[in-house]
N, C-alpha and C positions, 0 to 999 in steps of 0.2 A: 471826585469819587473815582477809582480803581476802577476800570472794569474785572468781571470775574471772568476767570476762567474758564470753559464748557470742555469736558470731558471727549476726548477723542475718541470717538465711537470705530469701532472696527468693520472696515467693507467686508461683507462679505466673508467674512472670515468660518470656515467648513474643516469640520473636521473629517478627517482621514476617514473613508469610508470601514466600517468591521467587517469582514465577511463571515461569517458564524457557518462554520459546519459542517453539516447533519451526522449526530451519532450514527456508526451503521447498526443495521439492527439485525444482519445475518451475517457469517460468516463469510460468504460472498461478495457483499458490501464490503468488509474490515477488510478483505483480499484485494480489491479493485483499488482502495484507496493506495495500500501497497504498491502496486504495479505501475499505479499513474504516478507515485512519487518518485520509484525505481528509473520511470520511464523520464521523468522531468530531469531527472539526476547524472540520467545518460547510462544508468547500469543494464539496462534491458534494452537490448536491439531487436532485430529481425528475427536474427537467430535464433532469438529466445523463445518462439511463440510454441514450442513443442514442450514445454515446462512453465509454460503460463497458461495455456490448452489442460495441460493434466492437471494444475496445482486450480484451476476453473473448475473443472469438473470432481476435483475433491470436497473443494468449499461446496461446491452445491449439493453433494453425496451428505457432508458433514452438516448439511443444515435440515436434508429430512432423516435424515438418520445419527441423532446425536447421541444414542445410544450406544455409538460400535462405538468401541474403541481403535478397533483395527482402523480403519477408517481416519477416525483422530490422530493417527501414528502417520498415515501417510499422508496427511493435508499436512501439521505439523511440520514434517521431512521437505514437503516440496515450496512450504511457504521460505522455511529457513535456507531452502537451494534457493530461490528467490533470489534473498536477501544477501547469498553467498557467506551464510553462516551457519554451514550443516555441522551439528554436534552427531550426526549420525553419521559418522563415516563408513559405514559397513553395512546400513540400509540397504535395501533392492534399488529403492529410486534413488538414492543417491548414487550407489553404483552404476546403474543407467545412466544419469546425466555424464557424470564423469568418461564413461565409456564413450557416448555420442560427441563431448566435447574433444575427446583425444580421436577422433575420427578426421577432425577438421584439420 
């Protein structure tokens, strides 16, 4: 009689942990996640903290006041200065950053 064969069971075997997350739920949340990815990516240094200071204090403006639009125009302008992808080129704050970067 043959003996049978017994199915090689796997040690231990773990799957890759998920890490899940968190939807933001404020504008200042979706901003932060921004920053730290900008920051991981190496696009945001030191230097940047004067346009991550004001694009902060927008999202937080933008999340009890999401009525203005005004407001919405300049969080909009400083997330996409962020990102270094201002479609506002003739903005006030984009003209600002621009100005303080050609200062350096």
């Amino acid at each position: 009689m043959a003996a049978q064969k017994r199915p090689v069971k796997k040690q231990n075997a773990r799957k890759p942990a998920v890490i899940k997350q968190k939807q933001p739920e404020t504008n200042l949340d979706a901003l932060e996640l921004v920053i730290d990815q900008l920051r991981h990516a190496g696009r945001i240094e030191r230097i940047d903290e004067a346009v991550v200071m004001a694009a902060r204090a927008l999202a937080a403006q933008v999340d009890d006041k999401p009525d203005n639009a005004a407001l919405w125009r300049e969080y909009r302008a400083a997330e996409q200065t962020l990102r270094g992808i201002s479609t506002y080129a003739d903005d006030a704050f984009t003209l600002l950053i621009d100005q303080l970067h050609a200062e350096n």
